[in-house]
PDB file of N, CA, C, O and CB in Angstrom:
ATOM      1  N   UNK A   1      79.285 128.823  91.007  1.00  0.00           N
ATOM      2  CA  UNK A   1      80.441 128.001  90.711  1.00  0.00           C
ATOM      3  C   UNK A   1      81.584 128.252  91.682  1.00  0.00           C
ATOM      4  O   UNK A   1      82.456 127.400  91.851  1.00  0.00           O
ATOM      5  CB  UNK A   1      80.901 128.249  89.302  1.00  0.00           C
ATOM      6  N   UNK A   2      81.583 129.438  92.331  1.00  0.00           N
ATOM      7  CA  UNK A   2      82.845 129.523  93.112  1.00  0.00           C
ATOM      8  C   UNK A   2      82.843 129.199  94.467  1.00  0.00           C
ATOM      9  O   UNK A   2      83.893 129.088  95.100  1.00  0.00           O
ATOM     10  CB  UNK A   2      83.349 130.743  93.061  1.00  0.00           C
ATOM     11  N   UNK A   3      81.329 128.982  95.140  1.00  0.00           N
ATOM     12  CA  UNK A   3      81.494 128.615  96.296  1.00  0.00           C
ATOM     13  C   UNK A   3      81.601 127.061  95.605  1.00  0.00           C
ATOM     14  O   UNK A   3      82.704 126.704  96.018  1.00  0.00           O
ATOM     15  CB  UNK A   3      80.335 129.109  97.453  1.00  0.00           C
ATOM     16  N   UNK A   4      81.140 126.086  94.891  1.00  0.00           N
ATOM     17  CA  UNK A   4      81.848 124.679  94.785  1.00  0.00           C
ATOM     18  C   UNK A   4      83.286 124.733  94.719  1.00  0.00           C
ATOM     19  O   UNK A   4      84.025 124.245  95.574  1.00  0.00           O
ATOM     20  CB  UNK A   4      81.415 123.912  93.560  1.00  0.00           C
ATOM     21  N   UNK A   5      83.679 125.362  93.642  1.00  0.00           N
ATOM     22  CA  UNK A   5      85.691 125.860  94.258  1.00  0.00           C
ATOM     23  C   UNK A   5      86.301 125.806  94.985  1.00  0.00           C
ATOM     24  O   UNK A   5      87.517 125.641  94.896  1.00  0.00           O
ATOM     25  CB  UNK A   5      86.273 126.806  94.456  1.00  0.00           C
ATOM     26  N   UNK A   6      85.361 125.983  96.418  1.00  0.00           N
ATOM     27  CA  UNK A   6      85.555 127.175  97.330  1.00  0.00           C
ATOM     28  C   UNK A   6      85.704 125.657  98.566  1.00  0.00           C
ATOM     29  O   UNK A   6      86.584 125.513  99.414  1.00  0.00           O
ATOM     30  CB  UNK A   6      83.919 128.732  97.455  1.00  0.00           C
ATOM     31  N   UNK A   7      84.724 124.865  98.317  1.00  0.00           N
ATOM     32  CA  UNK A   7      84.202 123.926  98.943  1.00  0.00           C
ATOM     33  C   UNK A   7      85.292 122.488  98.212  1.00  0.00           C
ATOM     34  O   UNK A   7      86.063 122.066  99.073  1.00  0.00           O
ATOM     35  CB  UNK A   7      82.392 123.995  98.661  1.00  0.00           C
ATOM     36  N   UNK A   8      85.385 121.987  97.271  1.00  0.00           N
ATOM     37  CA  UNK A   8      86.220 121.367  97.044  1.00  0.00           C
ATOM     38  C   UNK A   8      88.288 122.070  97.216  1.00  0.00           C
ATOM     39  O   UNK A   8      89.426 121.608  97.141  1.00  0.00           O
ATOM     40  CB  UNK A   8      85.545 120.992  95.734  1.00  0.00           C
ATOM     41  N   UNK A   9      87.913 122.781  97.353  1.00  0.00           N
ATOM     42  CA  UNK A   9      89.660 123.392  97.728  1.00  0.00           C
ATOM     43  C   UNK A   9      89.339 122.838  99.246  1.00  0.00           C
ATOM     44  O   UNK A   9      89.675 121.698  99.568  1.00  0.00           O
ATOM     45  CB  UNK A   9      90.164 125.652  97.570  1.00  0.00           C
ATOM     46  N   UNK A  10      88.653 123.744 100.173  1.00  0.00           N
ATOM     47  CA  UNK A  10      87.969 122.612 101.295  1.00  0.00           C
ATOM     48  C   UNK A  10      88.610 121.480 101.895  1.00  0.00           C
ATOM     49  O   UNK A  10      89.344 121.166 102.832  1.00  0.00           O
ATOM     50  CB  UNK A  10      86.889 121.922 100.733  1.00  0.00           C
ATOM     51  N   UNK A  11      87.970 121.002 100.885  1.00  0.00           N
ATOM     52  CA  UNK A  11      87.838 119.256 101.098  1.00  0.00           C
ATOM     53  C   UNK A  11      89.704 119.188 100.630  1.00  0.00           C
ATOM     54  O   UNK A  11      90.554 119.078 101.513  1.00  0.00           O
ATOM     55  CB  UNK A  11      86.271 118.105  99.570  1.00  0.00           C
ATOM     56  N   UNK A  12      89.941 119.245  99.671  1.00  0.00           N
ATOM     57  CA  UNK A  12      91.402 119.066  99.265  1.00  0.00           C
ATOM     58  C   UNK A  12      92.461 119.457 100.467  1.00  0.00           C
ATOM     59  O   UNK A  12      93.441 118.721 100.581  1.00  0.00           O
ATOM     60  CB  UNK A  12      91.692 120.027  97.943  1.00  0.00           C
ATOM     61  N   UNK A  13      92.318 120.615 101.404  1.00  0.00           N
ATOM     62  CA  UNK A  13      92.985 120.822 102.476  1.00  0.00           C
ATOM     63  C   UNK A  13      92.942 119.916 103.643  1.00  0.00           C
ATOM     64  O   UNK A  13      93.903 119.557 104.323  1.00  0.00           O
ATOM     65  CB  UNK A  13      92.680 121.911 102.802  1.00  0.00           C
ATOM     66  N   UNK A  14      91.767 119.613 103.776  1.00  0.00           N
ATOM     67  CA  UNK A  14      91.373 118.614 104.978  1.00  0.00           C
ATOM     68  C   UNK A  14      91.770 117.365 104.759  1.00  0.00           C
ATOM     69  O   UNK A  14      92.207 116.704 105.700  1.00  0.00           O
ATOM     70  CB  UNK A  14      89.932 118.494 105.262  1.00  0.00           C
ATOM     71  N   UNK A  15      91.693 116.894 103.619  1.00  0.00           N
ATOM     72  CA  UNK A  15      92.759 115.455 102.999  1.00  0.00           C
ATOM     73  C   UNK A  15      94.007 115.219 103.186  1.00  0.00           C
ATOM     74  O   UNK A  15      94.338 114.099 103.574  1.00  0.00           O
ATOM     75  CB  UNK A  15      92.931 115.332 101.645  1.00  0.00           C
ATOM     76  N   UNK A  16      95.012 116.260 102.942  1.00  0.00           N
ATOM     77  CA  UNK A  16      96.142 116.828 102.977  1.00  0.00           C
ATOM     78  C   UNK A  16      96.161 116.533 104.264  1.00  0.00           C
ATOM     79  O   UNK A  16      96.873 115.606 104.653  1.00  0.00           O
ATOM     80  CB  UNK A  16      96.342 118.157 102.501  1.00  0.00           C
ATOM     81  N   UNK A  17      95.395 117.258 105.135  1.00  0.00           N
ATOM     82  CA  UNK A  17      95.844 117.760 106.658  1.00  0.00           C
ATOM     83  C   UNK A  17      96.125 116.035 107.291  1.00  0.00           C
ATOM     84  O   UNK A  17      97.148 115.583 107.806  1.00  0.00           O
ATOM     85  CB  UNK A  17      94.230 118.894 107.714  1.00  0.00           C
ATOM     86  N   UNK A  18      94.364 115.117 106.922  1.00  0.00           N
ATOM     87  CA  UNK A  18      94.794 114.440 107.436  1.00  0.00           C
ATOM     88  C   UNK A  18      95.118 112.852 107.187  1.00  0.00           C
ATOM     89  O   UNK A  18      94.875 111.846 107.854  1.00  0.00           O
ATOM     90  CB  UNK A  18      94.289 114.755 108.132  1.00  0.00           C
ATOM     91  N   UNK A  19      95.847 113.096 105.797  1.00  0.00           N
ATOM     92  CA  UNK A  19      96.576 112.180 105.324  1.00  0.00           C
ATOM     93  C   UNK A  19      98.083 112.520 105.952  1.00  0.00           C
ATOM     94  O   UNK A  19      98.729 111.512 106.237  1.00  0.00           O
ATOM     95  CB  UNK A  19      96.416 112.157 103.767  1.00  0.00           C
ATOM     96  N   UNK A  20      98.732 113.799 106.205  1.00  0.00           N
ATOM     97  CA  UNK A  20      99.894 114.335 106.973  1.00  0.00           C
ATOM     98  C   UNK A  20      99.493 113.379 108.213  1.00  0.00           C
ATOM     99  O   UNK A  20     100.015 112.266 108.278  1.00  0.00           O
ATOM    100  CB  UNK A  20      99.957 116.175 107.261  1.00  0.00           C
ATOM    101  N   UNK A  21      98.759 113.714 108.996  1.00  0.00           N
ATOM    102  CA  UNK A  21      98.116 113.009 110.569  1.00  0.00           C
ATOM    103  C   UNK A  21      98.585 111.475 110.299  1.00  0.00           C
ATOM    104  O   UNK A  21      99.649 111.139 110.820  1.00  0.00           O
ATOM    105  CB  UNK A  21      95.980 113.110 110.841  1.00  0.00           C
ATOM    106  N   UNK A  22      98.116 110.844 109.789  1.00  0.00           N
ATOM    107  CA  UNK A  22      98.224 109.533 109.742  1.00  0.00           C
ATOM    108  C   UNK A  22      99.658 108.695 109.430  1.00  0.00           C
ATOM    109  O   UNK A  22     100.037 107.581 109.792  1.00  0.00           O
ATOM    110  CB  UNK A  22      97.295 109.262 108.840  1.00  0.00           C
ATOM    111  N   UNK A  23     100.390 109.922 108.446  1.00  0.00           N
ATOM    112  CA  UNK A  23     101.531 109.407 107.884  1.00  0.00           C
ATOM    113  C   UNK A  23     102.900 109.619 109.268  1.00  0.00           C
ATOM    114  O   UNK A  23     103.967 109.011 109.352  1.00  0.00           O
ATOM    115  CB  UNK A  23     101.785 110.367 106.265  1.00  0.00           C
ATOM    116  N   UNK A  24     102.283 110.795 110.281  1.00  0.00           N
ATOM    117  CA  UNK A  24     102.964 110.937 111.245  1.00  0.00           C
ATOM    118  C   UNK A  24     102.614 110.225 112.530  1.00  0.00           C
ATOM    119  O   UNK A  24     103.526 110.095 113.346  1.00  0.00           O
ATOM    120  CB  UNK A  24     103.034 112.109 111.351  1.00  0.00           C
ATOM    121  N   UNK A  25     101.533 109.791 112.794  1.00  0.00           N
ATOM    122  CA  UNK A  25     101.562 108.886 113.888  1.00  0.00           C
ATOM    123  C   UNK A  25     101.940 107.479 112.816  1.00  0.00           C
ATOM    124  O   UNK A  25     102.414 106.895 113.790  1.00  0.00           O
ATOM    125  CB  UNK A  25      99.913 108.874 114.913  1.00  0.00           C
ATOM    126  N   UNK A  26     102.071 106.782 112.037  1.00  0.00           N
ATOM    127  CA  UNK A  26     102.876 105.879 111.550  1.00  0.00           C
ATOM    128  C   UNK A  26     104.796 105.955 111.888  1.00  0.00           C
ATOM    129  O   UNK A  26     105.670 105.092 111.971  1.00  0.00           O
ATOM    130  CB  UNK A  26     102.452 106.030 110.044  1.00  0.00           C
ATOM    131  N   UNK A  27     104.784 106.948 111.964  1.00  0.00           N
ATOM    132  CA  UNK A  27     106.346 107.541 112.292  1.00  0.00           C
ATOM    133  C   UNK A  27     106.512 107.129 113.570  1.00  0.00           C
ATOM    134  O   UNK A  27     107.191 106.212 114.033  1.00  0.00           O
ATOM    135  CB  UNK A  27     106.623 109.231 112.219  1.00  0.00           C
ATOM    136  N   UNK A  28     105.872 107.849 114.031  1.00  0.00           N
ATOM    137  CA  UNK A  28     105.721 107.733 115.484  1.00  0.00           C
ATOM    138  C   UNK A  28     105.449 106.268 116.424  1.00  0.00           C
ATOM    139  O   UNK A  28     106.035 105.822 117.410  1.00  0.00           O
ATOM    140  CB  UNK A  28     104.607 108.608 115.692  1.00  0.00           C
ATOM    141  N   UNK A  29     104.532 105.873 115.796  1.00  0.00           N
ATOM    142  CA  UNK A  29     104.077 104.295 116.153  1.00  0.00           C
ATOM    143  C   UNK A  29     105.588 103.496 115.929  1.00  0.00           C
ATOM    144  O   UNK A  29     106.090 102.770 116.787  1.00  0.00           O
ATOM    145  CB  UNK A  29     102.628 103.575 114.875  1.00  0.00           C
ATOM    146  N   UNK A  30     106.261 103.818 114.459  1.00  0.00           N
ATOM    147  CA  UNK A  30     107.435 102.560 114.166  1.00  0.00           C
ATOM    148  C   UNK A  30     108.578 103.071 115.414  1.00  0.00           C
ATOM    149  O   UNK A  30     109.058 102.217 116.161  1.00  0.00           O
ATOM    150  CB  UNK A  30     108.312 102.617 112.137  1.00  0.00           C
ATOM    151  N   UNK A  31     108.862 104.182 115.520  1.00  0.00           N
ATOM    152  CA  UNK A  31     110.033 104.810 116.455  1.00  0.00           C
ATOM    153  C   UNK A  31     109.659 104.209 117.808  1.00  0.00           C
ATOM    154  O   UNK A  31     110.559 103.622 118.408  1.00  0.00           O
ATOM    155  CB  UNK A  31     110.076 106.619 116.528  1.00  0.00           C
ATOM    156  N   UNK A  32     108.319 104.286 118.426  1.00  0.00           N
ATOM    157  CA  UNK A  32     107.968 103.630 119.353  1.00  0.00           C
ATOM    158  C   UNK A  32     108.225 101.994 119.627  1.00  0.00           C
ATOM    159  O   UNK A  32     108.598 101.579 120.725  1.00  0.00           O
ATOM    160  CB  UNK A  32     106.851 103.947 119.298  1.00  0.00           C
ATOM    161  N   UNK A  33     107.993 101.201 118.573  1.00  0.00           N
ATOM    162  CA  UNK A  33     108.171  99.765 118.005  1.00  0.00           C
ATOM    163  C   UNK A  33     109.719  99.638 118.227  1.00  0.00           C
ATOM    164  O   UNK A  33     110.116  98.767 119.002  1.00  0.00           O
ATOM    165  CB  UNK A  33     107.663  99.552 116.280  1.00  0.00           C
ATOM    166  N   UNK A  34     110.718 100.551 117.519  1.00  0.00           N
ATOM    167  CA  UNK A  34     111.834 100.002 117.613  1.00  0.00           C
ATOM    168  C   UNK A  34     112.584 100.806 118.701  1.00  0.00           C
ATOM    169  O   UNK A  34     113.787 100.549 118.654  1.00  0.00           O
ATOM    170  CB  UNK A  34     112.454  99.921 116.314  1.00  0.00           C
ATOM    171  N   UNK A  35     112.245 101.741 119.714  1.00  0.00           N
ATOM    172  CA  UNK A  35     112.961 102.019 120.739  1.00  0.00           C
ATOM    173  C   UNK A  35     112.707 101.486 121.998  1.00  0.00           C
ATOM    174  O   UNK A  35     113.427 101.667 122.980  1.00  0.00           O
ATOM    175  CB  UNK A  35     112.982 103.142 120.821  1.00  0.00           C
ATOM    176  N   UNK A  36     111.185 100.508 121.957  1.00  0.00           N
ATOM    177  CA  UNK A  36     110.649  99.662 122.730  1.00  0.00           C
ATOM    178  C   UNK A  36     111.773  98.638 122.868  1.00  0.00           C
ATOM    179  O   UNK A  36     112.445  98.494 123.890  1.00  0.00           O
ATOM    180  CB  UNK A  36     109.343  99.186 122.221  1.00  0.00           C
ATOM    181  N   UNK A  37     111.903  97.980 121.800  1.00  0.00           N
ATOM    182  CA  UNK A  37     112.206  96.175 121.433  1.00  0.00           C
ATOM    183  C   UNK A  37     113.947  96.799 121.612  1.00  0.00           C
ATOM    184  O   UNK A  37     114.785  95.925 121.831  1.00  0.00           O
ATOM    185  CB  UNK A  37     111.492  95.215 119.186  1.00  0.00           C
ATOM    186  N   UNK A  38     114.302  97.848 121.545  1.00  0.00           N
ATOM    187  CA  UNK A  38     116.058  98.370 122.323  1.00  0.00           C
ATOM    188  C   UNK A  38     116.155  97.923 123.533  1.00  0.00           C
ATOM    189  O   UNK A  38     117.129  97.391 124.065  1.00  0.00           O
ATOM    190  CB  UNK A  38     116.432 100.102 122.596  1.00  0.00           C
ATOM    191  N   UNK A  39     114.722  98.238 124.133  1.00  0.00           N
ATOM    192  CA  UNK A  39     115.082  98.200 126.194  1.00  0.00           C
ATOM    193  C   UNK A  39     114.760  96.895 126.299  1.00  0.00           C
ATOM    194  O   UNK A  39     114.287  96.195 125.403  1.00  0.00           O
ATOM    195  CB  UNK A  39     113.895  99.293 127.589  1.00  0.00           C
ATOM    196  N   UNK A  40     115.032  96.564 127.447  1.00  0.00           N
ATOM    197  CA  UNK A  40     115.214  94.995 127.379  1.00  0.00           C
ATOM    198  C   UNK A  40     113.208  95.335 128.405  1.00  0.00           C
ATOM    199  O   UNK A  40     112.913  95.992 129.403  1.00  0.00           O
ATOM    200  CB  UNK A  40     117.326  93.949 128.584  1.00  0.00           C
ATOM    201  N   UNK A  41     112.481  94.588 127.561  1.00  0.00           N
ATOM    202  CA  UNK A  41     111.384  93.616 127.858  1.00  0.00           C
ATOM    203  C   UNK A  41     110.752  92.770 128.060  1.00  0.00           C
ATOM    204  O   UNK A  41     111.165  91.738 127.531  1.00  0.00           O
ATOM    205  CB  UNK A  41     111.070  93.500 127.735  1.00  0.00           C
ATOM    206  N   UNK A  42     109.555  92.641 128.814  1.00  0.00           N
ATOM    207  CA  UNK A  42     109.260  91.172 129.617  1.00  0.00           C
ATOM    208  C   UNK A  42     108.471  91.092 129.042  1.00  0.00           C
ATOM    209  O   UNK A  42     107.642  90.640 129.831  1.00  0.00           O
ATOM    210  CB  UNK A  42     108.989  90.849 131.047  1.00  0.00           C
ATOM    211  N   UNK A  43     107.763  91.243 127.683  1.00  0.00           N
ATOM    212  CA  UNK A  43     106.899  90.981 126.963  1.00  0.00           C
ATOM    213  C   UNK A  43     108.032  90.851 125.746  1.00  0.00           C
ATOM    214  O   UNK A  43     109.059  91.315 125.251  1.00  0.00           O
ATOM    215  CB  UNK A  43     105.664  91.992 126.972  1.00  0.00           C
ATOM    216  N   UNK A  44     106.761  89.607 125.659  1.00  0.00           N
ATOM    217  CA  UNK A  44     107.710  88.775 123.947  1.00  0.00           C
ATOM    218  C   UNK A  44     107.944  90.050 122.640  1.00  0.00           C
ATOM    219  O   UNK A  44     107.237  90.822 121.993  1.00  0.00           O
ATOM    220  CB  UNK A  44     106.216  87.124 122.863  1.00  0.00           C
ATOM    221  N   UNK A  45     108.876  89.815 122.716  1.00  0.00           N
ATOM    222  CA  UNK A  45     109.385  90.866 121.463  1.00  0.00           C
ATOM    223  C   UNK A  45     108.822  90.946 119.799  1.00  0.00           C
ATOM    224  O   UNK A  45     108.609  91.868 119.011  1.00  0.00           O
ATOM    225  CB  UNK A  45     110.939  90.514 121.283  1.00  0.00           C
ATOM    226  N   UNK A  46     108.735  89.711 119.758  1.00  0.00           N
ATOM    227  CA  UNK A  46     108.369  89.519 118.228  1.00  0.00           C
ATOM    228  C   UNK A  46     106.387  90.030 117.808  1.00  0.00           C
ATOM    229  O   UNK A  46     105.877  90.312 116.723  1.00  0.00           O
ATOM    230  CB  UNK A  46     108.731  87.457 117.916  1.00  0.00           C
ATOM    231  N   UNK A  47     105.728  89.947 119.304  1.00  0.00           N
ATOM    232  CA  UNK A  47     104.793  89.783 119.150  1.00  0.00           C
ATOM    233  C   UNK A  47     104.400  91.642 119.039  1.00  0.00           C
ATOM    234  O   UNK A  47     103.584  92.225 118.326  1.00  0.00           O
ATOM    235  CB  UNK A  47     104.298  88.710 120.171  1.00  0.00           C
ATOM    236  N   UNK A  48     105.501  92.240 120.206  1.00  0.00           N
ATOM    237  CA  UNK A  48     105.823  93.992 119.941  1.00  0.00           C
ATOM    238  C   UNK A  48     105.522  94.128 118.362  1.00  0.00           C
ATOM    239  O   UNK A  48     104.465  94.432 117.810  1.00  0.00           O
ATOM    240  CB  UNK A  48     107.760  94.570 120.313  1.00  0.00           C
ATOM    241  N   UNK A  49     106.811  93.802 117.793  1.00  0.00           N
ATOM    242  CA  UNK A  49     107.189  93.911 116.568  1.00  0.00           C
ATOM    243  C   UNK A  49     106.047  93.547 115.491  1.00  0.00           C
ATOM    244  O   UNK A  49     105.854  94.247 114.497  1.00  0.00           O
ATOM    245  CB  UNK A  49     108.348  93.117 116.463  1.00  0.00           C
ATOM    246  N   UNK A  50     105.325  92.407 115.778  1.00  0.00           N
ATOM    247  CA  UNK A  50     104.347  92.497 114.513  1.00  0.00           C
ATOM    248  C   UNK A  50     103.052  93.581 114.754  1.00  0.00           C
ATOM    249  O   UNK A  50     102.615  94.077 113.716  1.00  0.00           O
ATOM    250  CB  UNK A  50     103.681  90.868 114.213  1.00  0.00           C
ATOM    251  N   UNK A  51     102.513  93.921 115.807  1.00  0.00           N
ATOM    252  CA  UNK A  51     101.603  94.550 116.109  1.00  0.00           C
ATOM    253  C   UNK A  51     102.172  96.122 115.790  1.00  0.00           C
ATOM    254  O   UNK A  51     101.305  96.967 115.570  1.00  0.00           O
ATOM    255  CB  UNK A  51     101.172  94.127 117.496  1.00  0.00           C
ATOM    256  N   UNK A  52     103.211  96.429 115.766  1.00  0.00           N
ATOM    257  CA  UNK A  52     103.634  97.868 115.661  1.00  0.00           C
ATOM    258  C   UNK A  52     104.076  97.651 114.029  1.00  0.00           C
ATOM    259  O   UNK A  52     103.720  98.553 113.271  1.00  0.00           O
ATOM    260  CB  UNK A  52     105.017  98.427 116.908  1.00  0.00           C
ATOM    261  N   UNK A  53     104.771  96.598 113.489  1.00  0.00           N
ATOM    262  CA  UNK A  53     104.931  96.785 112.201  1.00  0.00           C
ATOM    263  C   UNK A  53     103.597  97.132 111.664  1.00  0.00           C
ATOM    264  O   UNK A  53     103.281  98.131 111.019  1.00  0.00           O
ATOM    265  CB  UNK A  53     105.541  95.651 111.581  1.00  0.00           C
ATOM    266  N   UNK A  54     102.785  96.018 112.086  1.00  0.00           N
ATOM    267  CA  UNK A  54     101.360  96.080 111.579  1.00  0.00           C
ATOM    268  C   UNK A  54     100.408  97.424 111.254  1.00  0.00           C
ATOM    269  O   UNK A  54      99.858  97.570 110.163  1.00  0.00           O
ATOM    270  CB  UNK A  54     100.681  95.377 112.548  1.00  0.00           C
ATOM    271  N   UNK A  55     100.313  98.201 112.147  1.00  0.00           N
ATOM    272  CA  UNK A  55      99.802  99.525 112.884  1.00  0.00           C
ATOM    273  C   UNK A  55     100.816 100.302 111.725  1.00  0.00           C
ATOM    274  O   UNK A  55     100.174 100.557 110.706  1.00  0.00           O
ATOM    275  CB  UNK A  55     100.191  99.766 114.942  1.00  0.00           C
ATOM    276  N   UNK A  56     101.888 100.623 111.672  1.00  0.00           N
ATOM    277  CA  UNK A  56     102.565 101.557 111.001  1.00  0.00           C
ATOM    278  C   UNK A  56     101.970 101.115 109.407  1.00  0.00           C
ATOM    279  O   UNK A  56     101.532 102.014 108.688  1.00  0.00           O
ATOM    280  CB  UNK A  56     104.311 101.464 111.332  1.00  0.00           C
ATOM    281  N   UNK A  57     101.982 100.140 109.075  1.00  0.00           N
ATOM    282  CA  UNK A  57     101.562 100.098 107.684  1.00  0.00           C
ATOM    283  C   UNK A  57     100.491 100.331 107.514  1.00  0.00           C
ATOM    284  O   UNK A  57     100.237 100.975 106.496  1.00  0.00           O
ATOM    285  CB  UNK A  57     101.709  99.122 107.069  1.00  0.00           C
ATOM    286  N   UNK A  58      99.532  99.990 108.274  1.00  0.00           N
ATOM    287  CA  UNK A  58      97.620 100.671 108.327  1.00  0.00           C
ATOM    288  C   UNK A  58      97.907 102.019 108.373  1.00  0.00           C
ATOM    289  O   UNK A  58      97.383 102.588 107.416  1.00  0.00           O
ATOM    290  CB  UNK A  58      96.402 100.268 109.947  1.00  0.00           C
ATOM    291  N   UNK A  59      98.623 102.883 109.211  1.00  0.00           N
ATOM    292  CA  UNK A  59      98.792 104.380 109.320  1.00  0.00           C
ATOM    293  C   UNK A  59      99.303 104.772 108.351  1.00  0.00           C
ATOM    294  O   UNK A  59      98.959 105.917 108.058  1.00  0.00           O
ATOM    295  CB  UNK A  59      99.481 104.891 110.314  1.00  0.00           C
ATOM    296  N   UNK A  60     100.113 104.238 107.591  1.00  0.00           N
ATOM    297  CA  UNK A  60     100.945 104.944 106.168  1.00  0.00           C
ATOM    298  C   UNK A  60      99.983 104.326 105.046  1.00  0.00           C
ATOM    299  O   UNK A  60      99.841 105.050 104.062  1.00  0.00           O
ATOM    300  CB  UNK A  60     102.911 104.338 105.871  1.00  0.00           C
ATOM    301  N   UNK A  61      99.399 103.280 105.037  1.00  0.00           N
ATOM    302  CA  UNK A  61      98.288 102.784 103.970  1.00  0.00           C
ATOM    303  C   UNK A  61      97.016 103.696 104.105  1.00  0.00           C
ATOM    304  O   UNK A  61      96.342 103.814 103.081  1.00  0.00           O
ATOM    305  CB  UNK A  61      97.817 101.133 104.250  1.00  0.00           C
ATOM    306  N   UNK A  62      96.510 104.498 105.478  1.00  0.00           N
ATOM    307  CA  UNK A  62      95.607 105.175 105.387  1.00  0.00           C
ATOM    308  C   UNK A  62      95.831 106.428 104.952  1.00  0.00           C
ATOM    309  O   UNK A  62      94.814 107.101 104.789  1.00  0.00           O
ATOM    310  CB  UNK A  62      95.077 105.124 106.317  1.00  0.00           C
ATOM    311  N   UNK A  63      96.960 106.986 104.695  1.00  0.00           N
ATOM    312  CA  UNK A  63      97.524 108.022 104.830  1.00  0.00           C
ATOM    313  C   UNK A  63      97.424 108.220 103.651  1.00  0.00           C
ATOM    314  O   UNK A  63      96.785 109.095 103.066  1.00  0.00           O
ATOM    315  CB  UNK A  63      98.627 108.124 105.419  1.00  0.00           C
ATOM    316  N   UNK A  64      98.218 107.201 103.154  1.00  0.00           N
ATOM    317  CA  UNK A  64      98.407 107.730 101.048  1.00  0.00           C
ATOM    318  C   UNK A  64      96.680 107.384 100.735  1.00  0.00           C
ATOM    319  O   UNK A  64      96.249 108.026  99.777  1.00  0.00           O
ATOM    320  CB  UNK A  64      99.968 106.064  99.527  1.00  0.00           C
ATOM    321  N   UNK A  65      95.840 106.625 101.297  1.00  0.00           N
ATOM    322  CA  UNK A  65      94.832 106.832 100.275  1.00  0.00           C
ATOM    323  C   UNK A  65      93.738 107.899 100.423  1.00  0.00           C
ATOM    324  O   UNK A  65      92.715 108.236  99.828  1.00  0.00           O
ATOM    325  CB  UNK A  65      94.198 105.634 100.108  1.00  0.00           C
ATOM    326  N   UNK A  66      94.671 108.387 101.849  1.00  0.00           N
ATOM    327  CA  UNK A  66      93.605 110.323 102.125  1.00  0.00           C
ATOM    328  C   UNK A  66      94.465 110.909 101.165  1.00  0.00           C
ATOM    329  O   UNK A  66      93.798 111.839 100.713  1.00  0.00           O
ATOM    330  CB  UNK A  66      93.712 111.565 104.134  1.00  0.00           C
ATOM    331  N   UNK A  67      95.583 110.898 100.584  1.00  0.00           N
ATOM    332  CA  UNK A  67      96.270 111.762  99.895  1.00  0.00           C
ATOM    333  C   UNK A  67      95.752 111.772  98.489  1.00  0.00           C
ATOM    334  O   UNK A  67      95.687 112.870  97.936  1.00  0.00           O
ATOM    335  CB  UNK A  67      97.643 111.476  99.999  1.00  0.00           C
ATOM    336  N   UNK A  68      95.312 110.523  97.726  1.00  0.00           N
ATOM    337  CA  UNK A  68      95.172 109.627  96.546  1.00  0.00           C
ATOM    338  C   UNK A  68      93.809 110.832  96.713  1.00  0.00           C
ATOM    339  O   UNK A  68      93.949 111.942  96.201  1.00  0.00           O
ATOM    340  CB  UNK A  68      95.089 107.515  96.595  1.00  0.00           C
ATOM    341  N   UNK A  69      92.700 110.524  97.365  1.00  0.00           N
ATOM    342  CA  UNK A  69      91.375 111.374  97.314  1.00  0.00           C
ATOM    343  C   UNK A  69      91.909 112.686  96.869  1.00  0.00           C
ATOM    344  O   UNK A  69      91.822 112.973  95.675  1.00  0.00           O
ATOM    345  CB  UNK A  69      90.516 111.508  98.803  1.00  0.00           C
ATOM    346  N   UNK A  70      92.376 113.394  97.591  1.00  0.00           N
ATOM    347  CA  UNK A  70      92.977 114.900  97.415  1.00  0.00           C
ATOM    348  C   UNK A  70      93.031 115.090  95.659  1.00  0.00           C
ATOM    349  O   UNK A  70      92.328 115.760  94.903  1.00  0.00           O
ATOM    350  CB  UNK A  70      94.810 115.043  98.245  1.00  0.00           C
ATOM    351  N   UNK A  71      94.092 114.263  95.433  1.00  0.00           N
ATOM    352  CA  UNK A  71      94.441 114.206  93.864  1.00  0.00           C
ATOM    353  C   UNK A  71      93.784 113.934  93.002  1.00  0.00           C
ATOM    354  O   UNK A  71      94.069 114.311  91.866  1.00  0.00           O
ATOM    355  CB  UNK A  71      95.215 113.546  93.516  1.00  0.00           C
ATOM    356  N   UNK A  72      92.607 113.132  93.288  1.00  0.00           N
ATOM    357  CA  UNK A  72      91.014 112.629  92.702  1.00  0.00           C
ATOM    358  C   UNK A  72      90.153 113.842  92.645  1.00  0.00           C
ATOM    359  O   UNK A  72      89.341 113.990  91.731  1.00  0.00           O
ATOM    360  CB  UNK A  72      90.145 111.447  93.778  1.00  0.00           C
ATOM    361  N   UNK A  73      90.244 114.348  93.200  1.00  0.00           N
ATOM    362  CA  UNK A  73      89.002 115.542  93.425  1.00  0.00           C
ATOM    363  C   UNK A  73      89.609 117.059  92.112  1.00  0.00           C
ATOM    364  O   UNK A  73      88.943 118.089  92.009  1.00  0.00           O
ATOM    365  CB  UNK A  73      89.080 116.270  95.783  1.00  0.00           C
TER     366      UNK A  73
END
């Protein structure tokens, strides 16, 4: 019984770790998005903006549901 313990604590760390991962390149991706669309660019802006909005919400949507597992287990 204690190496399953042993093995689901495991798994519960590695969820954690990389539900953290995901929730920080989402950070990272939006800061990128909006310090981009600051400098003046020759690529259409709006099209920046949906592809990086986009991306940050997949990275923070993947993020909480590595976290959601963690709390399942």
């Amino acid at each position: 019984m204690k190496k399953v313990t042993r093995v689901t604590n495991e798994v519960i760390q590695i969820n954690e770790k990389l539900g953290d991962f995901f929730v920080d390149i989402a950070k990272l991706v939006f800061a990128g998005v909006v310090l981009s669309t600051l400098l003046d660019m020759a690529e259409s802006k709006g099209f920046v903006l949906f592809v990086g909005v986009w991306s940050t919400v997949m990275f923070v949507a993947t993020g909480f549901v590595i976290y959601d597992l963690k709390h399942k287990k």
